[in-house]
C-alpha positions in Angstrom: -152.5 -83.5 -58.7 -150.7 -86.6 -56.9 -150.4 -89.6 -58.6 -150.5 -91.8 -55.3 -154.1 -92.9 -55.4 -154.1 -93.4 -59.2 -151.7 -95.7 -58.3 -152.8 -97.3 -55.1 -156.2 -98.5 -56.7 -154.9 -100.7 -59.1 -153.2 -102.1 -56.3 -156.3 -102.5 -54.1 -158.7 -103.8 -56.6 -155.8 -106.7 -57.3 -155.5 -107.4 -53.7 -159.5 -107.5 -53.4 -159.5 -110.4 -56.2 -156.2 -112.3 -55.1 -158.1 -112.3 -51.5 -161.6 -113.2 -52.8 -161.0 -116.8 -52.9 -159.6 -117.7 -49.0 -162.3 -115.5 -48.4 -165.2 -117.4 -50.0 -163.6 -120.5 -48.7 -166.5 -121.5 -46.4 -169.0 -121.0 -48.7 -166.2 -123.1 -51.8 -166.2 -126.0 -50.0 -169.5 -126.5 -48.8 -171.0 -125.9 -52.1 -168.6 -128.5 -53.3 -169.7 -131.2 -50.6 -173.1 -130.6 -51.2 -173.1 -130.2 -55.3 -170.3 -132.8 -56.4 -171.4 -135.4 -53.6 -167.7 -134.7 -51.9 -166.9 -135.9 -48.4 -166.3 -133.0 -46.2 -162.4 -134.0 -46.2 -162.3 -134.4 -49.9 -164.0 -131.1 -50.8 -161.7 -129.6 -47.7 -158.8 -130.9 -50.1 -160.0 -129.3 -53.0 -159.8 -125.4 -51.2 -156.2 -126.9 -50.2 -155.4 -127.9 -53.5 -156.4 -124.1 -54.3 -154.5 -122.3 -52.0 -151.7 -123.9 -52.2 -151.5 -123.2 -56.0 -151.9 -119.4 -54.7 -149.2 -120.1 -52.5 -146.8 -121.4 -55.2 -147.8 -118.4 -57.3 -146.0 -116.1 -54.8 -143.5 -117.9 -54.1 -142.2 -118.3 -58.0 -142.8 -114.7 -58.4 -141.6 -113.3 -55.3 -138.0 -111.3 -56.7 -140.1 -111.5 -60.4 -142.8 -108.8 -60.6 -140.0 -106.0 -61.2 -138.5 -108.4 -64.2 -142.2 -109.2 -65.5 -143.8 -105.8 -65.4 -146.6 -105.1 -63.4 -149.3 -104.7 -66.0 -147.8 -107.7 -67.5 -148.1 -109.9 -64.2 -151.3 -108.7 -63.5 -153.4 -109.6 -66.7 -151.4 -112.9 -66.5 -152.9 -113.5 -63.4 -156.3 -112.2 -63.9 -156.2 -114.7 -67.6 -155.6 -117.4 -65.5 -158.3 -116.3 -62.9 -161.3 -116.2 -65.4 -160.0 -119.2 -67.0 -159.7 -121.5 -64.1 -162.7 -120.4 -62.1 -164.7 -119.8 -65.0 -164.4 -123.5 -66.3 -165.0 -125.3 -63.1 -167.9 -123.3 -62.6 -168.9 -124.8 -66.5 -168.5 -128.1 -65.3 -169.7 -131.0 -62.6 -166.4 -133.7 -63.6 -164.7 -133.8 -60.1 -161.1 -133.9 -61.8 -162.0 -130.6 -64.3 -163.2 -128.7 -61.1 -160.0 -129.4 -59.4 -158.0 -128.2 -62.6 -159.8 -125.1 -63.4 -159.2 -124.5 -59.0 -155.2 -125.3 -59.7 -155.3 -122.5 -62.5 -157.3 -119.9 -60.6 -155.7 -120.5 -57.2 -152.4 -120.0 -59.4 -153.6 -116.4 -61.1 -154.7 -115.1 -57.2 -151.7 -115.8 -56.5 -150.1 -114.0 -58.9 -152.4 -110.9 -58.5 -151.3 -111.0 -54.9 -147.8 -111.2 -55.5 -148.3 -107.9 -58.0 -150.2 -106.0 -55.2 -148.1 -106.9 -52.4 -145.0 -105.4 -54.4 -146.4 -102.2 -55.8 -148.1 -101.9 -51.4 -144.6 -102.0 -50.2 -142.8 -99.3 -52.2 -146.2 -97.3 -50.9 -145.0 -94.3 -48.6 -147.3 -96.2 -45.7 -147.8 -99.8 -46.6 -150.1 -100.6 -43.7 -152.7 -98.1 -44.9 -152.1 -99.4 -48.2 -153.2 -103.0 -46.9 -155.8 -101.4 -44.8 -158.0 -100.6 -47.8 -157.2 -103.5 -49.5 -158.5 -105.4 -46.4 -161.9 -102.9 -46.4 -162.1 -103.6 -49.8 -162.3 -107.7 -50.2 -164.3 -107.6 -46.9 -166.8 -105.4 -48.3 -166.7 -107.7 -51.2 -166.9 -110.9 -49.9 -169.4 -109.8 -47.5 -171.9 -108.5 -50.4 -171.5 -112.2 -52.3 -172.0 -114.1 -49.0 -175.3 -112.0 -48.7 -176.5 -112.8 -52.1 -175.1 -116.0 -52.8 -177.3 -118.1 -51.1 -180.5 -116.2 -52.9 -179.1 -117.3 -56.3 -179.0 -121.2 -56.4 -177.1 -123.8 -55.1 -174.2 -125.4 -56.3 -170.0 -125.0 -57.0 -170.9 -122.8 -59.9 -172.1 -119.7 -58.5 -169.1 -119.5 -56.3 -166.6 -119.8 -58.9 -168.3 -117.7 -61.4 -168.5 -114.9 -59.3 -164.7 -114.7 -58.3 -164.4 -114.9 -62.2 -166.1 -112.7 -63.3 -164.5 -109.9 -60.3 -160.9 -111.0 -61.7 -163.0 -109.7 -65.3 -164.1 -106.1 -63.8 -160.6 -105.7 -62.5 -158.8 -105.9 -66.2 -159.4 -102.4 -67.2 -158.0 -101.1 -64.2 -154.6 -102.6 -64.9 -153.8 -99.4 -67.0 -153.0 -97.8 -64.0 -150.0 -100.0 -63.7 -148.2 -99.0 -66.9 -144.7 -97.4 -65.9 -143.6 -100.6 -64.4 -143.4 -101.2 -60.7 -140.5 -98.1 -60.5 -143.3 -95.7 -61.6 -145.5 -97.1 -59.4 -143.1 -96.3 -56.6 -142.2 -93.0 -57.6 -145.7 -91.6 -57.7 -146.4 -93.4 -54.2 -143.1 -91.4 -52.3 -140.8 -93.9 -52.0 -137.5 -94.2 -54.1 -138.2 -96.6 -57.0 -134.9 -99.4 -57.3 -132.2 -97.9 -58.2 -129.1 -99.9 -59.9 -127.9 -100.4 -56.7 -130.7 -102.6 -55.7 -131.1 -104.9 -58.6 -132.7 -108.1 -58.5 -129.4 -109.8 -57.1 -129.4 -107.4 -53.8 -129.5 -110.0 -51.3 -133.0 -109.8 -48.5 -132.8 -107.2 -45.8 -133.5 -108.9 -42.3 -133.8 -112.3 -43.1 -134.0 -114.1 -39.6 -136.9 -111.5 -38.7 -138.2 -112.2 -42.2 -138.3 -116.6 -42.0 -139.3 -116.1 -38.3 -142.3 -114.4 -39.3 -143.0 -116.5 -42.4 -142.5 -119.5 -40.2 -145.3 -118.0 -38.2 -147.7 -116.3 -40.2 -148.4 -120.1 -41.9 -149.1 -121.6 -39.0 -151.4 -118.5 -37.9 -152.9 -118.6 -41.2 -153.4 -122.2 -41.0 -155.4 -122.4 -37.8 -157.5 -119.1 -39.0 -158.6 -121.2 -42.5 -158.8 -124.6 -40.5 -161.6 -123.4 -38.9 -163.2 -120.8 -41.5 -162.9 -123.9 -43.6 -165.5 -125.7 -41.5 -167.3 -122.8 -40.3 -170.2 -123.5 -42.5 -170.6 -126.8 -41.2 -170.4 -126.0 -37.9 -173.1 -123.8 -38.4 -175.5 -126.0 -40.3 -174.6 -129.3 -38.5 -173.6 -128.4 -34.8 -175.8 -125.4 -34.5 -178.5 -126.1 -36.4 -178.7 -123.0 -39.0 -179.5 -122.7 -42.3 -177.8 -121.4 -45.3 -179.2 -118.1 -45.2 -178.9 -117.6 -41.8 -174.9 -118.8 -42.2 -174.6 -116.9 -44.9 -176.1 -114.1 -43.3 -174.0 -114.3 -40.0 -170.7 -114.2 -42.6 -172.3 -111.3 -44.0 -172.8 -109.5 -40.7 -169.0 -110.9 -39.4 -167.2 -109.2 -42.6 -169.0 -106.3 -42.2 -167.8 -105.9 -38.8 -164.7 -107.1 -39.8 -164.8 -103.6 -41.7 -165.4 -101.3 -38.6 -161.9 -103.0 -37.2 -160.2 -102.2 -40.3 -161.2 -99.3 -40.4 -160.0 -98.5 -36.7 -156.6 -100.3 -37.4 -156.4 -97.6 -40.1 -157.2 -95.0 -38.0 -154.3 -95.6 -35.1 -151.8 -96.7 -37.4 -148.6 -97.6 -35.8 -149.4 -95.0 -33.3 -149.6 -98.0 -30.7 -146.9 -99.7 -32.8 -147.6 -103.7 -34.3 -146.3 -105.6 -31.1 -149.5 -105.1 -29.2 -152.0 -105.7 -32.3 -150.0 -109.0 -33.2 -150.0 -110.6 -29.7 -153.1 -109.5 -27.8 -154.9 -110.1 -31.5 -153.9 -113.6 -31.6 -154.5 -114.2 -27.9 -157.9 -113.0 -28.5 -158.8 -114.6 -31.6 -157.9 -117.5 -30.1 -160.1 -117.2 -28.1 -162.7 -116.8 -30.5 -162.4 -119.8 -32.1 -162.7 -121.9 -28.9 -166.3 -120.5 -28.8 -166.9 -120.9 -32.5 -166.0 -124.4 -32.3 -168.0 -125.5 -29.1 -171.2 -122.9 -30.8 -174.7 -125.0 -30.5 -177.0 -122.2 -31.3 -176.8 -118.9 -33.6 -176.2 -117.0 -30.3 -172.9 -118.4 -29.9 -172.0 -119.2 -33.3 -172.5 -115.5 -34.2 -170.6 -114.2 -31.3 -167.4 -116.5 -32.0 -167.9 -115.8 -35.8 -168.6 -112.2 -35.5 -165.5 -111.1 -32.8 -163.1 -113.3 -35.2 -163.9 -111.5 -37.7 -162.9 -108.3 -36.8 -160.1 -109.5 -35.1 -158.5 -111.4 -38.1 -157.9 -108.7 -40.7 -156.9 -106.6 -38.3 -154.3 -108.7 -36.8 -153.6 -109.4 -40.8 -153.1 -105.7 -41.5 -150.2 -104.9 -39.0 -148.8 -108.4 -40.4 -148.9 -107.6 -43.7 -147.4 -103.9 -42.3 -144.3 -105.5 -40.8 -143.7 -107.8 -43.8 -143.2 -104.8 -45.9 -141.4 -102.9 -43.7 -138.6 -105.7 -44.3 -138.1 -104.7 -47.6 -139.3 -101.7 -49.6 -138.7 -103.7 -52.8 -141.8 -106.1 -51.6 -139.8 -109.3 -51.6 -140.5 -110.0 -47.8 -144.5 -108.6 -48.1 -144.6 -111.1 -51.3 -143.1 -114.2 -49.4 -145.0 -114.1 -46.1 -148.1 -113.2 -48.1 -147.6 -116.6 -49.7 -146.2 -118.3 -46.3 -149.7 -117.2 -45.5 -151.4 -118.6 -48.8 -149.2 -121.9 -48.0 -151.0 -122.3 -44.3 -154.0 -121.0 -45.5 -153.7 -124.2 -48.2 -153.6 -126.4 -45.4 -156.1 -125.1 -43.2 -159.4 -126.8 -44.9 -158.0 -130.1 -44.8 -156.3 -129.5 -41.6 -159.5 -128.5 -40.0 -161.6 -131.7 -42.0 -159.1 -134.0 -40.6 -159.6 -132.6 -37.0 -162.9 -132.2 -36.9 -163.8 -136.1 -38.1 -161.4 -137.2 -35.0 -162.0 -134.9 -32.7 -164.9 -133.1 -33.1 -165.4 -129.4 -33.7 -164.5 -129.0 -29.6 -161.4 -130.9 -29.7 -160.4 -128.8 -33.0 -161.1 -125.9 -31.7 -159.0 -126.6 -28.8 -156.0 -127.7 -30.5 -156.3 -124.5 -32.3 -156.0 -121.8 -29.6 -153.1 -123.7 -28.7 -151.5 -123.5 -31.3 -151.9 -119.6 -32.1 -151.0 -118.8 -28.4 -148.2 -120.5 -29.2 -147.7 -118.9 -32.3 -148.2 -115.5 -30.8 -144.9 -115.1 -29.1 -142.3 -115.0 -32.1 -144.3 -112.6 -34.4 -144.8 -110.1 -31.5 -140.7 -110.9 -30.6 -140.5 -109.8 -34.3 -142.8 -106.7 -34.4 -140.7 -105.2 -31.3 -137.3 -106.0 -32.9 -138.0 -104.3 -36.3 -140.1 -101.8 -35.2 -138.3 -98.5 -34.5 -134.7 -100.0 -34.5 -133.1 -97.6 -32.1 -129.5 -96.0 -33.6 -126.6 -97.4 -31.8 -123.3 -96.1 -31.5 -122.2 -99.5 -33.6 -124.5 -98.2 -36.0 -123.9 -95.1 -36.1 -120.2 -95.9 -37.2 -121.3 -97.9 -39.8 -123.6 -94.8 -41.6 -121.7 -92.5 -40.3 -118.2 -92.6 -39.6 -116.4 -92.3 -36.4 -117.3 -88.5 -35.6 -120.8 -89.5 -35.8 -120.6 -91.8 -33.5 -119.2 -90.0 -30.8 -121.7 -87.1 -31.4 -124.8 -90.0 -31.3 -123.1 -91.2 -28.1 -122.9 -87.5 -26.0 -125.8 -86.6 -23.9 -126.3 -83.1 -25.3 -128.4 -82.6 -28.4 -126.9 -83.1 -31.8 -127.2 -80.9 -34.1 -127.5 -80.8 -38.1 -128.0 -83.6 -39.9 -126.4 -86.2 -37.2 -128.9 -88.7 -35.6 -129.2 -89.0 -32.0 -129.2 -91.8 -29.6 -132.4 -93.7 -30.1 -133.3 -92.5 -33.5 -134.7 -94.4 -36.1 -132.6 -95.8 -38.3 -132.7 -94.2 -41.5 -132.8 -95.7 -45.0 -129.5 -94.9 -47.3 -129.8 -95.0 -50.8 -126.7 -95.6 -53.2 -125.6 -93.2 -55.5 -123.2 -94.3 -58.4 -120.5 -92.0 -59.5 -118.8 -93.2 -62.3 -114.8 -92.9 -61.8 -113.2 -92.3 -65.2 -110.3 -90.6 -63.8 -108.3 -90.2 -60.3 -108.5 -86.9 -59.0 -104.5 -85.5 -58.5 -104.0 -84.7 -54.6 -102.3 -81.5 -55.8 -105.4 -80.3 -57.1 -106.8 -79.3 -53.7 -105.3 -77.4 -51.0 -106.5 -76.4 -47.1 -108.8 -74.1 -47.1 -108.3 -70.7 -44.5 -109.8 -67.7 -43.6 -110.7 -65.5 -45.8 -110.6 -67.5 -49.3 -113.6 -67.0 -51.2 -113.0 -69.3 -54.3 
C-alpha cells in the first residue's frame, strides 16, 4: 500500500491549524473590541501583533525543519499553540491576552513552516495545498457557524483554535522518519548530501519577487477580512449571526473553488489563476467595502471567498515549485503571514480616515498593481522551455546540437522546448585514479 496519504495527512491537519487563526481573524478582533473594551485599531493591532509572530516563526525556521525533525517541530509548535491561545482565552488582562497571542501566533507559524516543507517534497504540491485549503475552510467555516451560538467574548475564539492545535497531536506520528521519509513515501527524492542545508536557494529573483508580492497581496486580502465584521454590523446593519452566517456560507463556497482549482490543476497553468484572480478579487473588495445591506455584503463576501484560496493555492504551487526542499514554499508562506500581520491594522487605520469606501478603493489598487509581477513570475517559472544554452550545461555539446535540429531526438536527449528536467547528484567516492592503459577502443566484434 502507498505511503503517500499516510504522509500527506499529517501535513494537512498541520496546515488546517497553522491557517485557523488568519482565518478566524474577523471573528479575533471583533470579539476582542467588543469583550476587552478595545478600539477597533487597538484590537486590529492585537491580530497584527499575531501574525506577525506567525510570520517570524517561518522565517527563523525556514532552512530549519530538516535540522529540527518534523515531529519535533510540530509538537513544538502545537505546545506553543495550546499554551498561548489557551491562556488568553483564561484571561481578560489586555497585556496577558496579547502574550498568550505572541506565543500562539509563534506555534502557527511554526506548524506552517513544518507543513509547507513536507507539501513541497509532495510529488504534486498544488494538490497537496489544495486539501489543505479544503480542509481549514471546512473548518473555519463550521466554528464561524457555531461560534456565535456559544457566547460572546475573546475566549471562545481562542479556545477553540487551542484546543484544534490539541486534536492534531496524535497525528504527528505520522511524521516520524524525518522530513527525508516524508519525501520518499510522497515520490520525490528525499535531500541527498548534495543538497545539504548550505545548498544555496534555487531561483531567487523569481523567489523575492514573489515574496515581495504575495505580502502585499496578503496584506490587502486581511486589511479588509480584518474589518469585515464591522462592516457588516456597522455599515450594513447585520447582526452577528447573520455575519457569522454569511462567513459561514463564503467559506463554504470558498470550498467548491478549491475544489475546482484541484480539479484543473496546472492544466491551464498558474499565470491565468494569479492574474485574472487578483483582478477579480479586487474587484470584490470594492463591493464589500461600499456593502449597505446583506445583499451586497454577501455578494462581495461570498465571490472573495472563493476567489482567495484559490488564487492562494496556485501561489502556494509556484512557491514550492522553487524549491523541492520547501525553503521558497516556507518563506513566501511567511512573506504572506508578514502582510497578513499588517492587514488588520492596515485596514483599522484606513477605514477610521477614509471610510470603508475609500479603503476599499485604495485596496483594488493596490492588488491590480500587485497582479502584474506574480503572473510575470508564474509565466517565467512555469514550464522553463530547454535551450540550446541549457542544454550544454546538462548535457554537453552533442546534446546541444541534437536539441537544436529540427528532426526528432531520440533516446534519452530532450528536445527543443522541453521541460527542464531536475538532476540529482550522485557521489562517487575517488580513492584511486583509474590508469588510461586500463581501457582500450572498443571494435567490432569484442564481446568482453
Amino acid at each position: 500500500m502507498s505511503s503517500r496519504p499516510r504522509a500527506l495527512g499529517p501535513l494537512v491537519a498541520l496546515f488546517t491549524v497553522g491557517y485557523l487563526a488568519p482565518y478566524l481573524l474577523p471573528t479575533v478582533v471583533g470579539r476582542l473590541s467588543a469583550g476587552l473594551g478595545l478600539t477597533p485599531a487597538q484590537a486590529g493591532l492585537v491580530g497584527s501583533v499575531l501574525l506577525l509572530s506567525s510570520a517570524s516563526a517561518g522565517f527563523t525556521l525556514a532552512a530549519r525543519v530538516e535540522r529540527l525533525g518534523p515531529r519535533r517541530a510540530a509538537r513544538i509548535g502545537l505546545l506553543a499553540m495550546i499554551v498561548g491561545y489557551g491562556s488568553a482565552a483564561l484571561t481578560t488582562s489586555v497585556p496577558q491576552v496579547v502574550g498568550g497571542a505572541v506565543v500562539g501566533g509563534f506555534g502557527s507559524g511554526t506548524t506552517l513552516a513544518v507543513a509547507a516543507s513536507g507539501i513541497a517534497a509532495q510529488r504534486d504540491p498544488h494538490r497537496a495545498s489544495t486539501l489543505g485549503l479544503l480542509s481549514v475552510s471546512a473548518t473555519a467555516g463550521a466554528l464561524y457557524l457555531s461560534l456565535p451560538h456559544l457566547g460572546g467574548g475573546h475566549a471562545l475564539a481562542f479556545a477553540s483554535i487551542a484546543m484544534a492545535a490539541a486534536l492534531v497531536w496524535p497525528l504527528t506520528r505520522g511524521l516520524a522518519g524525518g522530513m527525508g521519509g516524508l519525501a520518499g513515501g510522497a515520490g520525490r527524492p528525499a535531500p541527498g548530501p548534495g543538497r545539504g542545508g548550505g545548498s544555496p536557494l534555487p531561483h531567487r529573483r523569481s523567489g523575492l519577487v514573489l515574496a515581495g508580492a504575495i505580502l502585499c497581496w496578503s496584506m490587502a486580502q486581511n486589511a479588509l477580512w480584518g474589518v469585515s465584521g464591522r462592516i457588516g454590523l456597522t455599515q450594513a446593519g447585520l447582526s452577528e449571526v447573520t455575519v457569522g452566517a454569511v462567513f459561514a456560507v463564503a467559506l463554504g463556497a470558498g470550498l467548491a473553488g478549491v475544489t475546482a482549482a484541484g480539479a484543473l490543476g496546472s492544466r491551464i497553468g498558474r499565470a491565468a489563476p494569479v492574474g485574472a484572480g487578483t483582478a477579480i478579487i479586487a474587484g470584490c473588495v470594492l463591493v464589500s467595502s461600499r456593502a449597505e445591506n446583506l445583499a451586497a455584503f454577501a455578494t462581495g463576501e461570498i465571490l472573495w471567498n472563493i476567489l482567495y484560496p484559490v488564487v492562494l493555492s496556485y501561489l502556494l504551487g509556484l512557491a514550492a515549485s522553487l524549491d523541492p526542499r520547501g525553503r521558497w514554499a516556507v518563506l513566501v508562506g511567511s512573506a504572506s503571514s508578514l502582510g497578513a500581520a499588517c492587514g488588520p491594522v492596515t485596514g483599522s487605520v484606513l477605514s477610521e480616515q477614509a471610510g470603508y469606501p475609500g479603503m476599499g478603493l485604495v485596496l483594488c489598487v493596490l492588488l491590480l498593481l500587485v497582479a502584474v509581477p506574480m503572473t510575470a513570475v508564474a509565466l517565467h517559472t512555469s514550464g522553463r522551455p530547454l535551450v540550446p544554452g541549457s542544454v550544454r550545461r546538462r548535457g554537453g555539446a552533442p546534446a546541444a546540437v541534437l536539441a537544436g535540429t529540427t528532426t526528432a531526438a531520440t533516446g534519452p536527449v530532450p528536445q527543443m522546448g522541453a521541460p527542464e528536467q531536475e538532476v540529482t547528484e550522485i557521489p562517487v567516492p575517488a580513492r584511486r585514479r583509474a590508469d588510461r592503459r586500463s581501457f582500450r577502443l572498443a571494435r567490432p566484434g569484442d564481446r568482453g
